[in-house]
N, C-alpha and C positions, 0 to 999 in steps of 0.2 A: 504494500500500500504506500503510494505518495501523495504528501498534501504537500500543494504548493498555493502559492499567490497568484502563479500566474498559469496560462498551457503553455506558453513559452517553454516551459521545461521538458515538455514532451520532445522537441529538439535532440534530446538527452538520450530520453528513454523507447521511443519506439523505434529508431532503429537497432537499438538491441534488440528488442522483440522481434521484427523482422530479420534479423539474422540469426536469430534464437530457434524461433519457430515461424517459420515463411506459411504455415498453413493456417496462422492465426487472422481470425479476425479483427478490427478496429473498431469498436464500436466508440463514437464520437458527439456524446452526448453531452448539446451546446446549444445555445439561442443563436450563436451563427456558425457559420460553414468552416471558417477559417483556412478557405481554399482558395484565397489569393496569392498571387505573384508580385513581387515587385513592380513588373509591368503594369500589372492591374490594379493593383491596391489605391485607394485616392486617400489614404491618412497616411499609411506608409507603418503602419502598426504591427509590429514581428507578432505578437500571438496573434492576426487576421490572415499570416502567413501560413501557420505551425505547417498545417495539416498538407497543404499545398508541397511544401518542402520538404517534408518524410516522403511523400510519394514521388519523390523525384523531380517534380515539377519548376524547382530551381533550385538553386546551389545554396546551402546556409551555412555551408563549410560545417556542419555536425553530423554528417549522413542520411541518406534516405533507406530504402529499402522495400518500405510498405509498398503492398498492392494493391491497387485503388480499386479492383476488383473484391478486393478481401477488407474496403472500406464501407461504413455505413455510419454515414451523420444522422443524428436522431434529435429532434425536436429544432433544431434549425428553422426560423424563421425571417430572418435580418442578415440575408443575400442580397447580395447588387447581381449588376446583370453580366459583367466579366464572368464572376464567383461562379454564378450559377453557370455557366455555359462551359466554365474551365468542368465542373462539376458532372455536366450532364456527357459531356464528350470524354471522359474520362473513365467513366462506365465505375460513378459513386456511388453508391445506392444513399438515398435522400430519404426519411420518413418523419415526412409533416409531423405536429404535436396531433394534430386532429388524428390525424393516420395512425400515430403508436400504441402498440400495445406488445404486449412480452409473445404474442402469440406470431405478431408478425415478423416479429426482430429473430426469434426461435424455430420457424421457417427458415429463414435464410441462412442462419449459420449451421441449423442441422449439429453435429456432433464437433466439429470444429473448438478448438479452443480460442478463448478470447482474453484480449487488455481492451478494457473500459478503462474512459475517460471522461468526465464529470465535470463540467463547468457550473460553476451553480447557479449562471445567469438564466439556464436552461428552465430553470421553474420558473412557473407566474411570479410574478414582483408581489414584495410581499413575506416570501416564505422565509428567504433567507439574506441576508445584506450580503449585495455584488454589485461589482461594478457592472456598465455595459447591459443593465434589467431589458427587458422586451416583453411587450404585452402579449398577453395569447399565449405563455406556457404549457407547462407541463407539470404534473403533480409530485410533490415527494411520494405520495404511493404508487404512483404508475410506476418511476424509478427500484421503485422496493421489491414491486411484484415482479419487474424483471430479475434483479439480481435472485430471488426468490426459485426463477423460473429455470435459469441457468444452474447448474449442476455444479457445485463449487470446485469440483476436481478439474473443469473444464475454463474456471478463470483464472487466467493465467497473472494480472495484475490487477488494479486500482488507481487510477490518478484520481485527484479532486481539488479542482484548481477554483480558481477565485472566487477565494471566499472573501469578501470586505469586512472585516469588523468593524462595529461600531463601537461610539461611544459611550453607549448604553448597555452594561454589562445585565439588563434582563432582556436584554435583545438578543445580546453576544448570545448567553446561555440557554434562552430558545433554539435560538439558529443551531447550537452545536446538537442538544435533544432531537430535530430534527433533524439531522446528520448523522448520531447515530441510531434511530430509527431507522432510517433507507437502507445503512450498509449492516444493518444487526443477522440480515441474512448470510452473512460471510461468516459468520462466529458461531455457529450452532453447530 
């Protein structure tokens, strides 16, 4: 399990996982794609690269490897039209929040093993203090009942990146109870 501040760090760790295990899935659970390019990007913001850059898609001098075929962005909603087109030609598999559910994510990967990765801006605004929020989420239980659904032998890691704490430590301390609520299915 990594907790970071940011997915920038995923940089780091998924091409170990793709050299690790190249049969592994990505599952990329985020309010947005993070399938930009330098070319493409209009902030220029390395974690709206990450994901773009493990897959090859351009050079971030930390390796790539992933296979955007063995990728699947989950709850993304806050694509531009580059993103989505790098996305869709790329052969990403994309599932709206409206679209998700652990049955459909569990189709696709079949018996595969997987590293999930967890942005928390990926939930409705609200649940948990992130930066980067987007209306129209996704629930901490839908999240739950996936990792639920998933056969713990078969996940292979955990990222969970930005998290914003506030300055309100009964905020703070909500936000972590519902954090470890969603991953409590990893510890049974």
């Amino acid at each position: 399990m990594l907790l970071s501040n940011t997915c920038s760090v995923s940089l780091a760790s998924l091409p170990v996982v793709a050299e690790k295990h190249p049969d592994a899935y990505i599952l990329w659970i985020d309010a947005h794609g993070d399938f930009n390019t330098p070319d493409t990007t209009d902030s220029g913001y390395l974690g709206g690269m990450v994901l773009a850059a493990v897959c090859g898609l351009w050079e971030s001098g930390h390796g790539d490897g992933v296979k955007t075929q063995k990728t699947i962005i989950i709850g993304a909603r806050d694509i531009d039209d580059d993103e989505k087109y790098l996305i869709e030609t790329n052969n990403v598999k994309l599932i709206k929040p409206e679209e998700f559910t652990p049955n459909n994510v569990i189709h696709i990967i079949g018996d595969s093993p997987v590293w999930i990765h967890v942005d928390w801006d990926v939930l409705e605004p609200g649940y948990l203090p992130a930066d980067y929020c987007v209306e129209n989420g996704i629930t901490p239980k839908q999240i739950k009942s996936l990792l639920q659904e998933i056969p713990n032998e078969k996940i292979l890691g955990l990222e969970l990146a930005e998290f914003n704490a506030s300055n309100n430590k009964d905020v703070n301390d909500k936000a972590v109870e519902i954090i470890l609520d969603i991953v409590s299915p990893l510890f049974k």
